[in-house]
KOLDODREN-962258 format. One record per atom (N, C-alpha, C, O): residue number from 0; residue in one letter; atom name; x, y, z. Coordinates in steps of 0.001 Angstrom, whole numbers. Layout:
<sites>
(site NUM,a,CA,(X,Y,Z));
...
</sites>
This chain:
<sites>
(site 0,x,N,(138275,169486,82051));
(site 0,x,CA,(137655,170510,81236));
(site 0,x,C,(138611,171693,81098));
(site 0,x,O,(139287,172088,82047));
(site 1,x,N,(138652,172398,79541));
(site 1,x,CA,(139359,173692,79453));
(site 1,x,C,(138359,174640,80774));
(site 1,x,O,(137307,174454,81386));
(site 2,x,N,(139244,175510,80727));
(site 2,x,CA,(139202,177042,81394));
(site 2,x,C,(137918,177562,80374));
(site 2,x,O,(136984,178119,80953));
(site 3,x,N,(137857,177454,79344));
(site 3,x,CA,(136918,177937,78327));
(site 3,x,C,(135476,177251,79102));
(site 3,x,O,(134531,177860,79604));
(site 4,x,N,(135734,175598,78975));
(site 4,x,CA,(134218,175250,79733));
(site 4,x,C,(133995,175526,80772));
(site 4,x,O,(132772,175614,80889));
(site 5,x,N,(134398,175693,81503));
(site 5,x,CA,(134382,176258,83211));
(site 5,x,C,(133579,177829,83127));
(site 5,x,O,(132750,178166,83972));
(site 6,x,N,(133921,178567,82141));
(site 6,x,CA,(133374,179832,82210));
(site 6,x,C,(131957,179738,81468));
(site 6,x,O,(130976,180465,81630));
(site 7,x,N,(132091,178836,80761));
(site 7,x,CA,(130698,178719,80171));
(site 7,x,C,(129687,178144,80970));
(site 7,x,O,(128565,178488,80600));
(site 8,x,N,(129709,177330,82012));
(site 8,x,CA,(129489,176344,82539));
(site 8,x,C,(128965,177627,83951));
(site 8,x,O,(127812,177818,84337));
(site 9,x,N,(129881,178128,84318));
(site 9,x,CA,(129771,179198,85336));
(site 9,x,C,(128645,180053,85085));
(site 9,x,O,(127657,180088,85818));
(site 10,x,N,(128878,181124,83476));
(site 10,x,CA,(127907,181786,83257));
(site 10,x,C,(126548,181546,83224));
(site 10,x,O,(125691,182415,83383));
(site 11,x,N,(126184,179472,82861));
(site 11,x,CA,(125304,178992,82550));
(site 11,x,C,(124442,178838,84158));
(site 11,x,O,(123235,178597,84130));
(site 12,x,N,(124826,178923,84880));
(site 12,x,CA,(124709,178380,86459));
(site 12,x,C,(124304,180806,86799));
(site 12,x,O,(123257,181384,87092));
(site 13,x,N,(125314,181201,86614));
(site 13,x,CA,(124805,182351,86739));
(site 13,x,C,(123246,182827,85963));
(site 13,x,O,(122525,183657,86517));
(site 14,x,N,(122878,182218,84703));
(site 14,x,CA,(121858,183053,84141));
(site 14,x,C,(120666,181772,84782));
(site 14,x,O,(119578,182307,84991));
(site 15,x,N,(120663,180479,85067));
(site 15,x,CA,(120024,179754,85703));
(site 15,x,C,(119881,180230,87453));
(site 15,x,O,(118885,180091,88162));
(site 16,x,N,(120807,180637,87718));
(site 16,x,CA,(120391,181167,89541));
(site 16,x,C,(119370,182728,89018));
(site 16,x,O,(118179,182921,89260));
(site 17,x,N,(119988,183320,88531));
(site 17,x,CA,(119071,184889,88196));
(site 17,x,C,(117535,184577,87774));
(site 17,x,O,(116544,185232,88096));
(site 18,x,N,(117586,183539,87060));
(site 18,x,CA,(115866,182944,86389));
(site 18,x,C,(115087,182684,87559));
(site 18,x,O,(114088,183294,87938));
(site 19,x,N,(115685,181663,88109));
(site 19,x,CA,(115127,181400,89244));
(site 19,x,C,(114754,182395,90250));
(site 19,x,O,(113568,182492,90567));
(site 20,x,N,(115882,183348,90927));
(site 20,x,CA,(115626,183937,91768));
(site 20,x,C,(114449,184981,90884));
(site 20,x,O,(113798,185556,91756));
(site 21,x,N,(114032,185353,89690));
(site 21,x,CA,(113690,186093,89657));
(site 21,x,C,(111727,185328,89218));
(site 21,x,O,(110809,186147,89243));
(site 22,x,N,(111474,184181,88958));
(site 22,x,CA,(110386,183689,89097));
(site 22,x,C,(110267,183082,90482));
(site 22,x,O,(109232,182421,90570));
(site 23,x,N,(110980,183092,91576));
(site 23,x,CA,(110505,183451,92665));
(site 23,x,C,(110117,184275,93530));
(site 23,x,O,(109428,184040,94522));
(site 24,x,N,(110772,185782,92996));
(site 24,x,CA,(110099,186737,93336));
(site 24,x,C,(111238,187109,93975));
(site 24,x,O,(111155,188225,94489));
(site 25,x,N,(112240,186565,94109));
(site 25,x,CA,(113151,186930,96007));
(site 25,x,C,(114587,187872,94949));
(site 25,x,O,(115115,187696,93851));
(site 26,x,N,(114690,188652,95836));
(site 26,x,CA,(115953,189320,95287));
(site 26,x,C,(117279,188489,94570));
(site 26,x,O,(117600,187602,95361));
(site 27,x,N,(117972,188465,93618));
(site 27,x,CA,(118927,187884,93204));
(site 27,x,C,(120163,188552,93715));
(site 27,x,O,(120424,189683,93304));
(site 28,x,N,(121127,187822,94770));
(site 28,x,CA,(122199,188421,95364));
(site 28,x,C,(123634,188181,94088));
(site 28,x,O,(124238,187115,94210));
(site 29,x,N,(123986,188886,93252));
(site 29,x,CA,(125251,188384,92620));
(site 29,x,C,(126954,188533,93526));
(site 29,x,O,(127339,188911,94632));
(site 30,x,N,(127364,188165,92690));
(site 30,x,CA,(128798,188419,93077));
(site 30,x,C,(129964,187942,91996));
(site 30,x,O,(131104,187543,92234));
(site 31,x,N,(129150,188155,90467));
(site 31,x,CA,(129876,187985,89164));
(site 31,x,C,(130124,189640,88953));
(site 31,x,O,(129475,190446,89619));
(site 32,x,N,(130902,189971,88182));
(site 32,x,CA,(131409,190749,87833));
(site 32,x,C,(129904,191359,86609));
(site 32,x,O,(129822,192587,86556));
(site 33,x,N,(129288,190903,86100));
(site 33,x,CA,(128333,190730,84662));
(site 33,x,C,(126905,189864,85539));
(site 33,x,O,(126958,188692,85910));
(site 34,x,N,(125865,190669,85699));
(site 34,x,CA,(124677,190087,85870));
(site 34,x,C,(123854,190610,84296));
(site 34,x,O,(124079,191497,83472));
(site 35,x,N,(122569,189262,84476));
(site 35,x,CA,(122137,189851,83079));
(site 35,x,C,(120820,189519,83920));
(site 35,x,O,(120493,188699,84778));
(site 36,x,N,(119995,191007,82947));
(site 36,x,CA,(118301,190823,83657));
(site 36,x,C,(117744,191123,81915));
(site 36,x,O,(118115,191991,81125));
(site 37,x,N,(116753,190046,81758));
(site 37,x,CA,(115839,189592,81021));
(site 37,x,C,(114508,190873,80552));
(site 37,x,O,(113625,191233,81329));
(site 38,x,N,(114626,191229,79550));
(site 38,x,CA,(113085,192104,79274));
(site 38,x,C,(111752,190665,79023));
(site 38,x,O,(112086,189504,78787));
(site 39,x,N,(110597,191037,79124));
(site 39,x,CA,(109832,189833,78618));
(site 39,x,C,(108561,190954,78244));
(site 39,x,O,(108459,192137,78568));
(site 40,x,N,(107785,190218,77555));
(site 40,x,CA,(106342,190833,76769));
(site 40,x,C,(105250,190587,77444));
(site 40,x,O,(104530,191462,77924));
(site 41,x,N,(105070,189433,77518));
(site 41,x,CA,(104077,188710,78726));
(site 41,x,C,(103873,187983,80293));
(site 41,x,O,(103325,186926,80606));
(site 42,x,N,(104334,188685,80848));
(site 42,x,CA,(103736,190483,81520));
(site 42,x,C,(105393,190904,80992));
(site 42,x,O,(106455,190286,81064));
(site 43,x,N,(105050,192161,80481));
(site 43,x,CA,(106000,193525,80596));
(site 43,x,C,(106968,193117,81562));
(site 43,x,O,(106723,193826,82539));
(site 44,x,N,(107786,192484,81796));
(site 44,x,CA,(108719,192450,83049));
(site 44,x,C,(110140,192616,82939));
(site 44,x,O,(110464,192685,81753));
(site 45,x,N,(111233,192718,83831));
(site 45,x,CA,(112383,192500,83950));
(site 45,x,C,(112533,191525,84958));
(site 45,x,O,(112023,191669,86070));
(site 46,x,N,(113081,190721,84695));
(site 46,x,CA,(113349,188975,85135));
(site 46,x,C,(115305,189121,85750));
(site 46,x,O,(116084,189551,84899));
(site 47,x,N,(115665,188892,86617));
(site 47,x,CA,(115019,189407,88119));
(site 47,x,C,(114215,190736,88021));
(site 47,x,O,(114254,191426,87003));
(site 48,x,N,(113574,191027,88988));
(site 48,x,CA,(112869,192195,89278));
(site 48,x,C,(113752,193071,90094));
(site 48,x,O,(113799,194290,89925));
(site 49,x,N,(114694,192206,91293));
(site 49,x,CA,(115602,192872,92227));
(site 49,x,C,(116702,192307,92310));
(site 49,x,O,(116785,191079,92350));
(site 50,x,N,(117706,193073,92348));
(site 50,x,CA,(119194,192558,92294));
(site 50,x,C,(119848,193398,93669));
(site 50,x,O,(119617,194516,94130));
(site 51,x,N,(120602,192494,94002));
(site 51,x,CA,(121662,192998,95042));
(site 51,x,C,(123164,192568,94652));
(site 51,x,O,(123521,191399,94514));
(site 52,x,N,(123865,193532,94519));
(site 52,x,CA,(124725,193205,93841));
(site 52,x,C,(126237,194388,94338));
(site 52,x,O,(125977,195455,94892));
(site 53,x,N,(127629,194012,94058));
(site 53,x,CA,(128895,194669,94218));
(site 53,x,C,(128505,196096,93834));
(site 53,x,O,(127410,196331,93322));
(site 54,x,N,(129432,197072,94091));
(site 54,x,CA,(130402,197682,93389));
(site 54,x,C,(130991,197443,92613));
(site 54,x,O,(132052,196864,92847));
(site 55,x,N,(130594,197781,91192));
(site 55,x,CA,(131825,197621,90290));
(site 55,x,C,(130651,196935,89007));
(site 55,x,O,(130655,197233,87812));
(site 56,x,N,(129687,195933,89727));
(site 56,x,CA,(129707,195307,89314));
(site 56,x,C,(128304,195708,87454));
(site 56,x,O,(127211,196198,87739));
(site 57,x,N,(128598,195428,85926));
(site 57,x,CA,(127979,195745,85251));
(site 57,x,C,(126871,195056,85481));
(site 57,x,O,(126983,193886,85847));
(site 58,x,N,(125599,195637,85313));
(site 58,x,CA,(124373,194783,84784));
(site 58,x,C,(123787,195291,83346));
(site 58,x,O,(123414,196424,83043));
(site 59,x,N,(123828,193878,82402));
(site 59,x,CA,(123370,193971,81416));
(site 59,x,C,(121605,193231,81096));
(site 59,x,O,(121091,192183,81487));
(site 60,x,N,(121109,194313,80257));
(site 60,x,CA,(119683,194041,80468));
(site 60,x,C,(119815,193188,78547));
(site 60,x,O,(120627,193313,77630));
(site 61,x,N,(118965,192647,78672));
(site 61,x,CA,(118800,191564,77551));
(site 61,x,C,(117521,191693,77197));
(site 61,x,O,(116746,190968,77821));
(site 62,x,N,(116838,192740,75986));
(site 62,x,CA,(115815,192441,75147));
(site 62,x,C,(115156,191294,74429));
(site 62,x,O,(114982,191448,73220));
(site 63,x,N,(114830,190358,74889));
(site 63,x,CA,(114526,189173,73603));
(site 63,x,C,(112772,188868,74153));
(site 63,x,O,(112191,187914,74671));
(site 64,x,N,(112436,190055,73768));
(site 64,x,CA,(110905,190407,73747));
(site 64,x,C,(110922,190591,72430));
(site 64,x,O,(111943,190696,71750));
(site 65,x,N,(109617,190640,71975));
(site 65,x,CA,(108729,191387,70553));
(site 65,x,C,(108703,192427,70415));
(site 65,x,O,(108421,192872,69302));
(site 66,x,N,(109025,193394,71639));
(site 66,x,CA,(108289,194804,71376));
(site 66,x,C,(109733,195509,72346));
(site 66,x,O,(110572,195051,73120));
(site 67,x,N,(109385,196937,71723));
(site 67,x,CA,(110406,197541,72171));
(site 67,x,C,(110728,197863,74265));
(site 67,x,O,(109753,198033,74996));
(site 68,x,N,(111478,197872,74558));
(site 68,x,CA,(111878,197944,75783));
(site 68,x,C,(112898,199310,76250));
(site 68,x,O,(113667,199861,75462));
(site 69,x,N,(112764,199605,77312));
(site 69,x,CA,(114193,200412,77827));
(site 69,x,C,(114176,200676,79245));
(site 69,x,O,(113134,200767,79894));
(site 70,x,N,(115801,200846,79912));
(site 70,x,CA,(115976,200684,80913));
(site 70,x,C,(115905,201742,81246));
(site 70,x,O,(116757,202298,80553));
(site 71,x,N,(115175,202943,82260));
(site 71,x,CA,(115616,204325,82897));
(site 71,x,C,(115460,204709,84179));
(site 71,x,O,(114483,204267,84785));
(site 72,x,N,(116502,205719,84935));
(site 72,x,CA,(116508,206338,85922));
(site 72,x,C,(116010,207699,85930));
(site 72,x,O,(116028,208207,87051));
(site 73,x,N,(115438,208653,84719));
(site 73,x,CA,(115802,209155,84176));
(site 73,x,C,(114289,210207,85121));
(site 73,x,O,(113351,209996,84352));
(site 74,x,N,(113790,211012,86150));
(site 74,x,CA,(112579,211110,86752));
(site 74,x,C,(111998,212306,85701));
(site 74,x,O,(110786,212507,85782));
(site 75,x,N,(112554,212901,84985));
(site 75,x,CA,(111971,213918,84150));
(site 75,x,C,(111279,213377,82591));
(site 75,x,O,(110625,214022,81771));
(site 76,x,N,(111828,211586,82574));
(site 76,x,CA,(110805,211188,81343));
(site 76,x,C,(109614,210202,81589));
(site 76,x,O,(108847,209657,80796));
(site 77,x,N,(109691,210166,82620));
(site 77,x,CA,(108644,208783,83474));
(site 77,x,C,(107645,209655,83879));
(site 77,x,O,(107557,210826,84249));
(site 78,x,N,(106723,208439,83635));
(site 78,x,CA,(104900,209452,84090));
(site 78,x,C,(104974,209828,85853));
(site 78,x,O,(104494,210867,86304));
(site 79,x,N,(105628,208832,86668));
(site 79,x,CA,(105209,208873,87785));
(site 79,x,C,(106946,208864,88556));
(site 79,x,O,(107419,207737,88406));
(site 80,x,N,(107607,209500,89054));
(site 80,x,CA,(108666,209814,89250));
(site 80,x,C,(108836,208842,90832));
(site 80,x,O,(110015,208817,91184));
(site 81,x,N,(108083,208235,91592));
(site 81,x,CA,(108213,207693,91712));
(site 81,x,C,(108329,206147,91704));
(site 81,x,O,(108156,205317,92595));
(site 82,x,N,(108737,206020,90188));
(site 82,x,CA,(108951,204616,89613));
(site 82,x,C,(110593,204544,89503));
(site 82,x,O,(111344,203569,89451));
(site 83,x,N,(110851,205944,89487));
(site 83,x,CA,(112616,205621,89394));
(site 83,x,C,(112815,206555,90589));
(site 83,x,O,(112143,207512,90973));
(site 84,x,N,(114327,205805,91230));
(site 84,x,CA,(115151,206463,92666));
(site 84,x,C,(116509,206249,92183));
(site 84,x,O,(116887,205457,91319));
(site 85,x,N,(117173,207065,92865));
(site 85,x,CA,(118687,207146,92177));
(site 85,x,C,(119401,207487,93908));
(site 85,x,O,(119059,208542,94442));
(site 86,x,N,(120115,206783,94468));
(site 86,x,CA,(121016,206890,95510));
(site 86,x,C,(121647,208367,95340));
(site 86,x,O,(121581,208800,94189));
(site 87,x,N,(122291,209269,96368));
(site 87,x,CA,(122757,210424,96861));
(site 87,x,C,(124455,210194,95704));
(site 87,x,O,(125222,209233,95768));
(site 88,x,N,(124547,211074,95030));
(site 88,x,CA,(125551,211207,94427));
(site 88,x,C,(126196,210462,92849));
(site 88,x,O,(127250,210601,92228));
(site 89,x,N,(124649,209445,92587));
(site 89,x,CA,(124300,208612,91089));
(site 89,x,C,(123995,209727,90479));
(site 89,x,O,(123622,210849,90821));
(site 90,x,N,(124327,208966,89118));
(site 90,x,CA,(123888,209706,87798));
(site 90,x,C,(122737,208929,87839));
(site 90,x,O,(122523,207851,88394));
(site 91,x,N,(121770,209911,86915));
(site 91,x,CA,(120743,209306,86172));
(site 91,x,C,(121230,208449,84712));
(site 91,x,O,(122159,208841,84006));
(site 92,x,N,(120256,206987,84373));
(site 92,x,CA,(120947,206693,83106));
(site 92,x,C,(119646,206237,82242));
(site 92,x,O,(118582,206148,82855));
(site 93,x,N,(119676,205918,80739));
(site 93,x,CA,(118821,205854,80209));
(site 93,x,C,(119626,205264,78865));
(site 93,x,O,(120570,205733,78229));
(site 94,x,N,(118807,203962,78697));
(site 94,x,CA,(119179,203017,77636));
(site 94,x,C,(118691,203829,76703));
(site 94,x,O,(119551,203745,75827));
(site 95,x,N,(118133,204328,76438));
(site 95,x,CA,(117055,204549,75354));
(site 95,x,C,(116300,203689,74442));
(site 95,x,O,(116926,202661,74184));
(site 96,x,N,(115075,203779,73827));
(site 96,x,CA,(114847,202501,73436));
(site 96,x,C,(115285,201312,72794));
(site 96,x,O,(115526,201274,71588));
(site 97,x,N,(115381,200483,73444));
(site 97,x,CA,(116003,199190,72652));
(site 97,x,C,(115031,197958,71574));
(site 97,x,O,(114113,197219,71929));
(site 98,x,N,(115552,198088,70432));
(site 98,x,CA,(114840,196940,69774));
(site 98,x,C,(115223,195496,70042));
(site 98,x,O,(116290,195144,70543));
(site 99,x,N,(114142,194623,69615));
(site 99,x,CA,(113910,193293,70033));
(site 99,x,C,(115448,192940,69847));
(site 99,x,O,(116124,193727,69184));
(site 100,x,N,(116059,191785,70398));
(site 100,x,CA,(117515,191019,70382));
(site 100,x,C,(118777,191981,70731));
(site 100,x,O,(119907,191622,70399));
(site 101,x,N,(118610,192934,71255));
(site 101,x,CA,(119801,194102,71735));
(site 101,x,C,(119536,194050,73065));
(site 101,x,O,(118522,193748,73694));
(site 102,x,N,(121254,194599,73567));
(site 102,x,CA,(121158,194181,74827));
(site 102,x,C,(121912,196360,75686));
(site 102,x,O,(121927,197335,74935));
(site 103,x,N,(122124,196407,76396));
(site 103,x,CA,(122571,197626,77505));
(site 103,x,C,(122979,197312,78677));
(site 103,x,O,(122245,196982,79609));
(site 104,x,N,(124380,197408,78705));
(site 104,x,CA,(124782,197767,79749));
(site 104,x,C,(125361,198881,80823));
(site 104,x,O,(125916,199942,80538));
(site 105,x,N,(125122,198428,81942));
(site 105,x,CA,(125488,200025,82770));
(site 105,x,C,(126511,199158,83962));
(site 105,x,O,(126440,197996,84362));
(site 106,x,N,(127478,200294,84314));
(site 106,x,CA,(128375,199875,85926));
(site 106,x,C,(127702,200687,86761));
(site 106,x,O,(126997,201633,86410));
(site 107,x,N,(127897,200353,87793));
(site 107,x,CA,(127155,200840,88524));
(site 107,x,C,(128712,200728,89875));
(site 107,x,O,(129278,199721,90301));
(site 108,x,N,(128970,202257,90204));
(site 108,x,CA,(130037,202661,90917));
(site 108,x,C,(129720,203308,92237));
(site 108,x,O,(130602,203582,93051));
(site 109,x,N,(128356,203564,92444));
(site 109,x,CA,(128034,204167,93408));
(site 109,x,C,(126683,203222,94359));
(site 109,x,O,(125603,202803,93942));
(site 110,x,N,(127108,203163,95312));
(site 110,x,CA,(126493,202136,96386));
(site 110,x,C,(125305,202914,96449));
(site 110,x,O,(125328,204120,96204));
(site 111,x,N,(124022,202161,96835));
(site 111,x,CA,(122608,202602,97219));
(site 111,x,C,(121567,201371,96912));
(site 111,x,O,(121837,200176,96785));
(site 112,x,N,(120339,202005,96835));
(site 112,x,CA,(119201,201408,96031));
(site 112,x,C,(119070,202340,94981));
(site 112,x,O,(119091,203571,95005));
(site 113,x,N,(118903,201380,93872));
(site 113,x,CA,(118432,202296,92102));
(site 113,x,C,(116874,202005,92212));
(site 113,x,O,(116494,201372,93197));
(site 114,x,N,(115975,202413,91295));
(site 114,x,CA,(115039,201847,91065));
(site 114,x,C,(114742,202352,89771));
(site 114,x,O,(114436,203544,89735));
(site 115,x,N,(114769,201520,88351));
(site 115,x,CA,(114453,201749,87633));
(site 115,x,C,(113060,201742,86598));
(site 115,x,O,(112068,201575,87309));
(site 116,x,N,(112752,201848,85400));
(site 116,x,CA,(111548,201512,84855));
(site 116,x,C,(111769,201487,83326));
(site 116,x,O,(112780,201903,82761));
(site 117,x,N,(110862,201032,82831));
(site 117,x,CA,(110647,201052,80680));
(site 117,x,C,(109472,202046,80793));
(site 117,x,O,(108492,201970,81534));
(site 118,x,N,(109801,203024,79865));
(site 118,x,CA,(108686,203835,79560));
(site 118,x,C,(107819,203710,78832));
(site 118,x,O,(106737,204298,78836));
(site 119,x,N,(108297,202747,77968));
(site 119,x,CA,(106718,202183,77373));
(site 119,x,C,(105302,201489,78004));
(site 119,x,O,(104082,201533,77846));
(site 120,x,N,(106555,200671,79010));
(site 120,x,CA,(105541,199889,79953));
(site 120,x,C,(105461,200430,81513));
(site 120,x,O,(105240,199625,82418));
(site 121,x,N,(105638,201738,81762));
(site 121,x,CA,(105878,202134,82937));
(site 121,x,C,(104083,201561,83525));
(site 121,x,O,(103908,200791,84469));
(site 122,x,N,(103022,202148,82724));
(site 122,x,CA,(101703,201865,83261));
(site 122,x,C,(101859,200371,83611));
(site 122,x,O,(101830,200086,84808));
(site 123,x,N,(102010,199466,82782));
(site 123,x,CA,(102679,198167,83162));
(site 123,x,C,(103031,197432,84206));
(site 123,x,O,(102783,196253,84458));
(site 124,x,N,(103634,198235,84792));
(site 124,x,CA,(104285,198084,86132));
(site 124,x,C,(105853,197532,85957));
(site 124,x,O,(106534,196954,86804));
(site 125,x,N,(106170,197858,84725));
(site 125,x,CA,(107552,197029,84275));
(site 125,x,C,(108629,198324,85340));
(site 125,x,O,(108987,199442,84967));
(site 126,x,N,(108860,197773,86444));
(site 126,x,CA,(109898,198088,87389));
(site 126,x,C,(111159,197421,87712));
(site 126,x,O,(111241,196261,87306));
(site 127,x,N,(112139,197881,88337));
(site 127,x,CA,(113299,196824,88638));
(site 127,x,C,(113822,197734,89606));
(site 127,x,O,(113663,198947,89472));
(site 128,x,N,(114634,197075,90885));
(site 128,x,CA,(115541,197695,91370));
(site 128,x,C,(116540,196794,91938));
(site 128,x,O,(116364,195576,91924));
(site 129,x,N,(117862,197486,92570));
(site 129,x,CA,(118512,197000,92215));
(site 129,x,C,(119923,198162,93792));
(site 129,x,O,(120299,199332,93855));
(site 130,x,N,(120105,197249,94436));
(site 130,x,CA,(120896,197623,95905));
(site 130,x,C,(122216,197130,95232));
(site 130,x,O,(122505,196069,94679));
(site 131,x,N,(122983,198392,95498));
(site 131,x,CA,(124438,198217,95031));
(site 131,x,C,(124753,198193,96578));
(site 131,x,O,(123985,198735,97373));
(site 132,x,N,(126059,197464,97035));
(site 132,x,CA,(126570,197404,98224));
(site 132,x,C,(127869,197741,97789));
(site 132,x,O,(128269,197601,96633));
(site 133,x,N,(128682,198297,98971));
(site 133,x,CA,(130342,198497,99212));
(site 133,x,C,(131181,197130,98851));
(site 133,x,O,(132405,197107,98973));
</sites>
């Protein structure tokens, strides 16, 4: 096989381990450079729910819901401020809303626990978080 199928083949095995770990409920540990977490409509969710993941490493969130979505840290636009946490020395970040088939990504450079939310669906319970390690 080219180098080309190998990466496809890789990524395909990456977005199949994240599905899984994330309809099991159990944290998804990466160690790709590019994790991708899923928006969904029915329930409101982000698919994984929890990621553990590098330094360095981007996570891109993937809209392919019906209805609008967005990713935030952001505690001054969320109903309940404790739905988002931001580690000692993070920025706050905020996709802003995303329409159906668009995707956002963020790096994430600073080690902690994040905990993010969608403000549409914050009542929802549409949460995610997400342990950056050294």
């Amino acid at each position: 096989m080219s180098p080309q199928h190998y990466r496809r083949l890789g990524t395909l095995l990456l977005v199949i381990t994240t599905c899984a770990a994330g309809l099991m409920g159990a944290p998804f540990v990466a160690a790709a450079n590019t994790v991708k977490v899923t928006m969904t409509d029915k329930p409101p969710e982000y698919v994984p729910k929890k990621l553990t993941i590098p330094v360095g490493t981007t996570v891109e969130w993937d809209n392919n819901a019906k209805t609008l979505h967005d990713v935030t840290t952001d505690a001054d636009s969320v109903q309940n401020p404790k739905d988002v946490e931001l580690p000692p020395g993070a920025q706050s970040f905020d996709s802003g809303f995303m329409q159906p088939g668009t995707t956002w990504s963020y790096t994430f450079t600073v080690p902690g626990h994040y905990k993010y939310t969608c403000i549409p669906h914050e009542k929802d319970g549409m949460v995610g978080e997400i342990d950056v390690t050294k």
